[in-house]
C-alpha positions in Angstrom: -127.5 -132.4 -123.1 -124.9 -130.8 -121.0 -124.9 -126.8 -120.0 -122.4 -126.0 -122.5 -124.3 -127.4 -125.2 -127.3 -126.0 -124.5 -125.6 -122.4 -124.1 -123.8 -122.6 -127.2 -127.2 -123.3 -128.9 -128.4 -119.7 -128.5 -125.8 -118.9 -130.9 -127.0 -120.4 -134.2 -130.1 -118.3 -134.1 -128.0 -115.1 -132.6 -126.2 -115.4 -135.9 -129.4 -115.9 -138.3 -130.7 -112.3 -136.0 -127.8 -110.2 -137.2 -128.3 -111.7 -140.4 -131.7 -110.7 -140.9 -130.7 -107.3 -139.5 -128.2 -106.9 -142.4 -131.4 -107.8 -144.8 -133.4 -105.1 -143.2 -130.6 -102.3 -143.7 -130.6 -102.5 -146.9 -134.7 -102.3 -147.3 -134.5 -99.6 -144.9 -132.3 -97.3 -146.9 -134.4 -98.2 -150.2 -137.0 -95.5 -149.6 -133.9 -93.2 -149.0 -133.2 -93.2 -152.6 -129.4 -94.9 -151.4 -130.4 -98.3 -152.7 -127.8 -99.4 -155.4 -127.2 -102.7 -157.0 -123.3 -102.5 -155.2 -125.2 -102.4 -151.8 -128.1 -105.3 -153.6 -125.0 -107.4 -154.6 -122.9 -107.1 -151.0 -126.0 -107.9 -149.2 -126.8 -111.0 -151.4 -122.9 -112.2 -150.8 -123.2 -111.5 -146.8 -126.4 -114.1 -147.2 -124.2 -116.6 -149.1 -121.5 -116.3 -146.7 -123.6 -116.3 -143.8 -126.3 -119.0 -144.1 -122.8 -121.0 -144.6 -121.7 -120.1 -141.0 -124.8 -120.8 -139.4 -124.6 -123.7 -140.8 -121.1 -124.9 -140.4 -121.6 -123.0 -136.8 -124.7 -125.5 -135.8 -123.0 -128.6 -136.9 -120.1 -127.9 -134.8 -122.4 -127.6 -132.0 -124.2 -130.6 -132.8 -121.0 -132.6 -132.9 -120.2 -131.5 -128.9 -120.7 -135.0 -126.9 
């Protein structure tokens, strides 16, 4: 496994952190009262999107000779 490889590894779960910190936004606000199914809906769509690009993002990686 070469240096770059290994590097660029660190960015499949750097991607899954920001993702989970998008989850915990919107929980965070739901004791604010500011929890509305348009901000339930966007956050359910980022996941969709997301989990998509870590994917696609890791396979690209794994590809690397």
């Amino acid at each position: 496994m070469t240096t770059e490889k290994t590097i660029l590894g660190i960015v499949p779960g750097l991607q899954a952190t920001a993702l989970v910190g998008e989850n915990l936004k919107l929980f965070k606000n739901k004791g604010k009262g500011k929890f509305t199914q348009k901000k339930f809906v966007k956050t359910g769509v980022t996941n969709l999107v997301g989990i998509g690009m870590i994917g696609a993002t890791s396979k690209l990686i794994n590809d690397l000779p």
